[in-house]
Every structure is written in C-alpha cells, then in structure tokens.
C-alpha positions in Angstrom: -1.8 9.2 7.9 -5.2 8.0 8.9 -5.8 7.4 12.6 -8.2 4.2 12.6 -9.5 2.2 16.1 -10.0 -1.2 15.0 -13.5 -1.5 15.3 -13.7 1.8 13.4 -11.3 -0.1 10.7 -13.9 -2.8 10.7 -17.0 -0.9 10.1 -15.1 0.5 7.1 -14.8 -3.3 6.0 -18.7 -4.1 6.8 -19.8 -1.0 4.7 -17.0 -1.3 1.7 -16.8 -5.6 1.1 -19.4 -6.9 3.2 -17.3 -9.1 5.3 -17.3 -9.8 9.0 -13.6 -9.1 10.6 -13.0 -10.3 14.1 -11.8 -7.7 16.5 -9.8 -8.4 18.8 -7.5 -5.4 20.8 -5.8 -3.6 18.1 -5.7 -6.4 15.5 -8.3 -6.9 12.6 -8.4 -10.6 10.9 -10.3 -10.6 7.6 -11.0 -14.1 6.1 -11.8 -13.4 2.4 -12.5 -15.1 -0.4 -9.5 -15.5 -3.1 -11.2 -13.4 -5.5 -11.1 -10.1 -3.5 -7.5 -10.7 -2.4 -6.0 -8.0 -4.5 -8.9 -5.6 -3.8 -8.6 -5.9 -0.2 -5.0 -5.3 -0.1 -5.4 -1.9 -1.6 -8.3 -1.0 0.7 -5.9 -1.6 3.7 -3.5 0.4 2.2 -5.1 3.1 0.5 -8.3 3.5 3.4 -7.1 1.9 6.4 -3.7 3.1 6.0 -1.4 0.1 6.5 1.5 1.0 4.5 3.9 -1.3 6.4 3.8 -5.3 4.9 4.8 -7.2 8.1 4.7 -11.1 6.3 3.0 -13.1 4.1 2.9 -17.2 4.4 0.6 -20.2 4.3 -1.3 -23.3 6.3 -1.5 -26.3 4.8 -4.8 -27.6 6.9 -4.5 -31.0 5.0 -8.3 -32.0 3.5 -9.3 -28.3 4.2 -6.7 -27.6 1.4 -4.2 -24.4 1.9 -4.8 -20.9 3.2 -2.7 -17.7 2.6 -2.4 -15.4 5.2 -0.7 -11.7 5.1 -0.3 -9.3 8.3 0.0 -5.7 7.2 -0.1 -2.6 9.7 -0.5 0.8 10.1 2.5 2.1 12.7 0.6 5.6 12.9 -2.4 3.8 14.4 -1.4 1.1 15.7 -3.8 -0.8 13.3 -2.7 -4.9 12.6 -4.9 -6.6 9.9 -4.9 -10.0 9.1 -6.1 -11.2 6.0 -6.8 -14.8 5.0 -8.1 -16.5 2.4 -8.5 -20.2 1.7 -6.9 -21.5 -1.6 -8.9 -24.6 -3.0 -6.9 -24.4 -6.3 -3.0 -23.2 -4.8 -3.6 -19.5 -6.8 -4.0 -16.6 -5.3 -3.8 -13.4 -7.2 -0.3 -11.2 -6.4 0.2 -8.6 -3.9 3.1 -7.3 -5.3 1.7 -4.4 -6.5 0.4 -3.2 -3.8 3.4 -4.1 -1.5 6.5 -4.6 -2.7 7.6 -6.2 -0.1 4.9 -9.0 -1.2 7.8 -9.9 -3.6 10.1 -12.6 -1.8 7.1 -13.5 0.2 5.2 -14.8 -2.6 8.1 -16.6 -3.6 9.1 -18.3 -0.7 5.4 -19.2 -0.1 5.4 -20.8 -3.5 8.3 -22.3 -2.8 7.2 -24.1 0.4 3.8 -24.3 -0.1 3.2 -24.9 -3.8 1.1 -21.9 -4.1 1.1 -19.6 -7.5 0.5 -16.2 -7.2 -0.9 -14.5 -10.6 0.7 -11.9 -11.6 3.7 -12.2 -9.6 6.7 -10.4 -11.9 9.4 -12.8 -10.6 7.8 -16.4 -10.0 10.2 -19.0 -9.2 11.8 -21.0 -6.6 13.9 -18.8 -4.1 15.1 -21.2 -1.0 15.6 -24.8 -3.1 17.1 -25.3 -6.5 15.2 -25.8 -9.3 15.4 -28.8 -9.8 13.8 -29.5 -6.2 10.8 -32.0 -6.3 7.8 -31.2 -3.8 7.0 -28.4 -1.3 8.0 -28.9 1.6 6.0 -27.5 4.2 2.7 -29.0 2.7 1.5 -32.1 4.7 1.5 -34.6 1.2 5.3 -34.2 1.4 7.0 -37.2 1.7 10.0 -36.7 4.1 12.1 -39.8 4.0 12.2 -39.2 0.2 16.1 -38.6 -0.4 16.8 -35.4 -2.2 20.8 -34.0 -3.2 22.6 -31.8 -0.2 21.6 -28.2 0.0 24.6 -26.2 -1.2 
C-alpha cells in the first residue's frame, strides 16, 4: 500500500486533474465536475490508494439542484477523500466498478434522491416498492401526500 500525507495526496490531484482539494487534517474533499466522476474514483483507488468505500449519498440544496458525495479511504495511511460533484441533470456516471461496494449505495441514493447512475448493473428501487411515487429525501417531495403502509 501507498503511504500518502494528505497534502501530498493533493498535489497528486493538482498535477493529475487540475483541481483544487481542500486540506484539512487527514481528510481530502475534491469537488468535481460530473464528468470526471468515474476517472477520479479510479485515481483514488489505484494512485492514492483508498481501497476501502466508506459511503456514498446525496444533498438536495433545493435551486442549487443535487450533489453526490462519496467518502473513500485508505486505512494504511490514514488518507479520507471526499469527493463531490454537483448534478444539474440527476445522472452521475457509476462507481460500481471501481467499488463494489458503490452497488447498494447507488441504489439507495437513487431511491431517495432521484438520482440515475449510468452504468449501474442493478438500477432499481431498493428501500420503497416499485410502485412508490417521488423521492423522498429531495426538498420538492410532498410529505402530506398519502402513500400505502410500508410492509
């Protein structure tokens, strides 16, 4: 495993994607564009070493529109990194194959949030029933609207 400080880490990201990461203790936060979703996951996993896939969710910020944000981490180095990346559309492409552990995440995600991730090998609902109306954890969702008893 690769031994990384995390302003070390964030160099790497400077000289590979051109981003600035905030630093702050051992923790790395990324905000990327959608685009280079997929290619930054691999980079943390492949360069920076972060082999463990902590969570993956979303934030509805209401007229900002949606962001996804997934915490991986290298255990060796004691290496967090956030990544984030706002969502104009609700797609993002899939981490899945770079995580497995992406898998339910995704779902769940796009079961809460309405967001679709591309390439996802499994996408459907995996908390409501499919015949669920809405998301929601998304601000737009009405909650006085009656829906039938969880089973």
């Amino acid at each position: 495993m690769i031994a990384l400080a995390a302003t070390d880490a964030a160099a790497r990201v400077r000289q590979e994607f051109a981003l600035e990461p905030a630093v702050e203790g051992s923790t790395l936060t990324v905000p990327l564009p959608v685009d280079r979703w997929q290619a930054f996951g691999r980079f943390a996993r492949e360069t920076l070493g972060c082999r463990f896939f902590n969570f993956l969710t979303a934030i509805d910020w209401k007229e900002q529109g949606r962001e996804v944000v997934c915490r991986v981490d290298n255990l060796d180095a004691r290496l967090t990194v956030l990544m984030r990346a706002r969502v104009p559309d609700d797609r993002c492409p899939t981490l899945t194959g770079v995580w497995r552990g992406a898998d339910w995440m995704e779902r769940e995600c796009y079961d809460m949030f309405g967001i679709t991730f591309d390439g996802h090998p499994d996408h459907r609902r995996i908390l409501l029933g499919d015949d669920w109306e809405g998301h929601p954890l998304r601000k737009d969702y009405a909650v006085d609207t009656p829906h039938t008893p969880y089973r």
